[in-house]
C-alpha positions as CSV (number, residue, x, y, z in Angstrom):
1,X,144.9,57.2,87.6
2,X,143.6,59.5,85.0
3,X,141.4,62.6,86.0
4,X,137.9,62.2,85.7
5,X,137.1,65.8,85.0
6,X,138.6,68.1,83.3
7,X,140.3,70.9,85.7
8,X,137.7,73.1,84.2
9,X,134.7,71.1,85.9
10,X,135.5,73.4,89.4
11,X,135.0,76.9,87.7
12,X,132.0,75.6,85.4
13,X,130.5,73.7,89.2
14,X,131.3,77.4,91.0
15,X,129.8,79.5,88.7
16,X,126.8,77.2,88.1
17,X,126.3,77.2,91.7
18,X,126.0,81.3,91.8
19,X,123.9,81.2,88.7
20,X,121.3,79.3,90.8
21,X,121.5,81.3,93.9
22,X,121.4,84.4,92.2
23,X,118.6,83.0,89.9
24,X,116.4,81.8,93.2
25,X,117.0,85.3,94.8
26,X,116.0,86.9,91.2
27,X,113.0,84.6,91.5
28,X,112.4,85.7,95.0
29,X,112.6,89.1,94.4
30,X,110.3,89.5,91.6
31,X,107.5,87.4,93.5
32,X,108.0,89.7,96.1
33,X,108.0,92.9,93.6
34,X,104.6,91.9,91.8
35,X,103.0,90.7,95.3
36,X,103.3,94.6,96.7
37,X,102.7,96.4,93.1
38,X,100.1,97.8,91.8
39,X,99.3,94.9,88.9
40,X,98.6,92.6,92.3
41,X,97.2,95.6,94.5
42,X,95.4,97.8,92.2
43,X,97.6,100.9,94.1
44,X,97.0,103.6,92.6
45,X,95.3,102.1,89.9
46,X,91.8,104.7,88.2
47,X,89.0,102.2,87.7
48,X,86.4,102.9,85.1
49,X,82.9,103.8,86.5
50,X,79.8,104.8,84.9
51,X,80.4,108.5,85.5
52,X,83.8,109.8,86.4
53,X,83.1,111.2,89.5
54,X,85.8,113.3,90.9
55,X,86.1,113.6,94.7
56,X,88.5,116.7,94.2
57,X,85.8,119.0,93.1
58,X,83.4,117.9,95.4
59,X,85.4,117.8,98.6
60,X,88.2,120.7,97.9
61,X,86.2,122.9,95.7
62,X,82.7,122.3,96.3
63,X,83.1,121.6,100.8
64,X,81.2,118.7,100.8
65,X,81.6,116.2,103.7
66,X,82.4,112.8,103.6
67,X,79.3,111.6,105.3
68,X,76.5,113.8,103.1
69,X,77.2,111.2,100.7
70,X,78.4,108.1,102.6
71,X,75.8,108.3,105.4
72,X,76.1,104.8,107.3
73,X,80.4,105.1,107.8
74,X,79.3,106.4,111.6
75,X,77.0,103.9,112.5
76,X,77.3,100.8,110.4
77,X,80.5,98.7,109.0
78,X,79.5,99.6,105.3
79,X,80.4,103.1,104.4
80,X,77.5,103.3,102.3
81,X,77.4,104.4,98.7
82,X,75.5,107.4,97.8
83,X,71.8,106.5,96.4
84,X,71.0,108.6,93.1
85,X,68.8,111.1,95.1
86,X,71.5,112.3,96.9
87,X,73.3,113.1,93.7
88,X,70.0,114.8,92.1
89,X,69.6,117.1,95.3
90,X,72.2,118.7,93.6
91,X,72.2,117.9,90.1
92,X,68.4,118.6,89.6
93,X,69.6,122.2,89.7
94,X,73.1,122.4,88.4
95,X,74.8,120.3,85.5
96,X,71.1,119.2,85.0
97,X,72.0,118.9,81.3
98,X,75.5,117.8,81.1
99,X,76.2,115.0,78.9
100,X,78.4,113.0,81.5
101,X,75.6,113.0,84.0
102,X,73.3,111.2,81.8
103,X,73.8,107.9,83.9
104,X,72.8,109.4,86.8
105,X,69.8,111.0,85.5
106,X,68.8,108.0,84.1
107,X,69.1,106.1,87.4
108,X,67.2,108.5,88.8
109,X,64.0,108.1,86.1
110,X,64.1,104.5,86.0
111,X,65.3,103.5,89.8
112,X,68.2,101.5,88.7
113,X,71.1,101.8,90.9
114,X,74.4,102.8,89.4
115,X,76.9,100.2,88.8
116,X,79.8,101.4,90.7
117,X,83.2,99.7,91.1
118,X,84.4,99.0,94.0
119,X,87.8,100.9,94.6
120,X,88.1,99.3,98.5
121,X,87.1,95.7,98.4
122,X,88.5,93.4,100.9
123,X,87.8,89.3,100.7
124,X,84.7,87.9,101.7
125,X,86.7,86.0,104.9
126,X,87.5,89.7,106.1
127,X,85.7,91.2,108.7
128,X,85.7,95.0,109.0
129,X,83.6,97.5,110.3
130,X,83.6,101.4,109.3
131,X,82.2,102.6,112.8
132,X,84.4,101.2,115.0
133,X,87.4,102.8,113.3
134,X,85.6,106.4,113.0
135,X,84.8,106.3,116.4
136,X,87.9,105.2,117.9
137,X,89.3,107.9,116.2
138,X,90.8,106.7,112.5
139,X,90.6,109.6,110.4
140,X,89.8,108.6,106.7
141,X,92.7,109.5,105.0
142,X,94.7,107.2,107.6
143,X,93.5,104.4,105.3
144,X,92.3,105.8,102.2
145,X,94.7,108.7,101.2
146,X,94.0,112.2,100.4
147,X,90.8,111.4,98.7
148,X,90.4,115.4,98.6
149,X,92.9,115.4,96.0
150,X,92.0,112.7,93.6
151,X,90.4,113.7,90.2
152,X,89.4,110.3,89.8
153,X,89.4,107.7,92.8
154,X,92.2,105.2,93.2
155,X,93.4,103.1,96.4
156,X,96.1,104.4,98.4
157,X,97.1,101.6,100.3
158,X,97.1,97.4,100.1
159,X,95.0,96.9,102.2
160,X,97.3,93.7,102.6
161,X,96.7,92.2,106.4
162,X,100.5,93.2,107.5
163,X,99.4,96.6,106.7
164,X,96.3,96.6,108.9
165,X,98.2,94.4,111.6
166,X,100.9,97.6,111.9
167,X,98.2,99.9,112.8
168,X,96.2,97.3,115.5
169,X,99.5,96.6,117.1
170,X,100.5,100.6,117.5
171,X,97.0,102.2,117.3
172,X,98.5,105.5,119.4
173,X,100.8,106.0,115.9
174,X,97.5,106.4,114.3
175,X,94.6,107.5,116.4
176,X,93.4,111.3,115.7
177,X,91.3,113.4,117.9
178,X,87.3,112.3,117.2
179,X,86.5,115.9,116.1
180,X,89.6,115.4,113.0
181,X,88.3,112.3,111.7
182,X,87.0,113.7,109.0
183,X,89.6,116.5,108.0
184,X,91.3,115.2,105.5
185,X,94.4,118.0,105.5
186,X,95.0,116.7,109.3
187,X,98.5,116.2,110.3
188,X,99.6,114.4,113.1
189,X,101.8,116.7,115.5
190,X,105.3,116.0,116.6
191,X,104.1,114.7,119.5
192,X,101.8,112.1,117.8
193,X,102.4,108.8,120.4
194,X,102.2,110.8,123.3
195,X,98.6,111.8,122.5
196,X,97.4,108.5,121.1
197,X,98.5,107.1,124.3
198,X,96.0,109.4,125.8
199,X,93.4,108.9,122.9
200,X,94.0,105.4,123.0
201,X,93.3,106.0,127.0
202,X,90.1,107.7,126.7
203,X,88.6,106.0,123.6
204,X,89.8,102.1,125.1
205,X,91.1,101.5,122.1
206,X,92.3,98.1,122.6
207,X,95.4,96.3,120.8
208,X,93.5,93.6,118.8
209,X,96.0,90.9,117.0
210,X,94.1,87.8,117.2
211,X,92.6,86.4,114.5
212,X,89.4,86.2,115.5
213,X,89.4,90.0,115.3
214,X,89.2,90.1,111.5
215,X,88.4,86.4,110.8
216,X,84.9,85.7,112.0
């Protein structure tokens, strides 16, 4: 009987074969790669905003604290933006005429609020509340970076639900004395678990996983 295929057929089959398992893993892969970079997540990524506000100079240079200018994070779940007068307590006196303040003075005469864009913005189905972390003992940094050393503000971190889920699983890998919530040069010591077993003691910190936590 004469062959149906030519002896060829089993290389060209092979080889067609690893083309599409290496194409589905390429495939894969690059899903994958675009879901966790910064054109998905916005990592790293400077937003434009009405006035470039840098948090650099006003945290490292100029010792301002977090809350003088987000005043609910302690008490509410919305950090809070800072309204134009807390700007012009300031800029009334210095900068009063700088160019790139303009927006802010104009806010200021006509009581329009500043358009700022949101750097942190989780969906509408997420639930979270600023308080409970800062008094449990999250520092600031934990989830938004060294905001002390951005020129221009950026996100540090997904923000993906994995990423949260790490820290609500281990919460003693995380958890900083309350008084170092706010220090934004903190570092954890070498014996970082065995005190957020303690913290995690003191402060009930519970290990929260269901959905219900964050899905309301």
């Amino acid at each position: 009987m004469a062959q149906l295929f030519h002896r060829s057929a089993n290389s060209i089959s092979k080889i067609s074969l690893a083309t599409a398992v290496l194409g589905v893993g390429a495939l894969i892969t690059f899903a994958y790669t675009m879901d966790r970079g910064h054109y998905i997540t916005d990592v790293h990524v400077v937003k434009e905003q009405p006035v470039p506000f840098s948090h650099k100079h006003h945290v490292s240079d100029d010792g301002i604290d977090c809350r003088y200018c987000h005043t609910s994070v302690e008490t509410s779940s919305f950090a809070g933006l800072p309204a134009t007068e807390i700007c012009m307590s300031c800029h009334s006196q210095i900068w009063s005429n700088a160019e790139i303040l303009e927006p802010v003075r104009a806010s200021y005469r006509t009581g329009q609020s500043l358009e700022w864009t949101r750097i942190h913005d989780l969906p509408d189905f997420v639930y979270f509340n600023h308080s409970i972390h800062i008094n449990k003992g999250v520092g600031c940094a934990t989830c938004h970076g060294r905001v002390d050393q951005m020129p221009l503000m950026y996100k540090e971190n997904t923000l993906y639900m994995n990423w949260c889920i790490n820290c609500h699983r281990n919460p003693e890998k995380y958890v900083r004395p309350r008084d170092q919530v706010f220090n934004m040069a903190y570092e954890p010591p070498a014996n970082q678990e065995e005190l957020g077993r303690k913290l995690v003691a003191e402060n009930h910190i519970q290990s929260l996983t269901d959905c219900y936590t964050c899905h309301r």
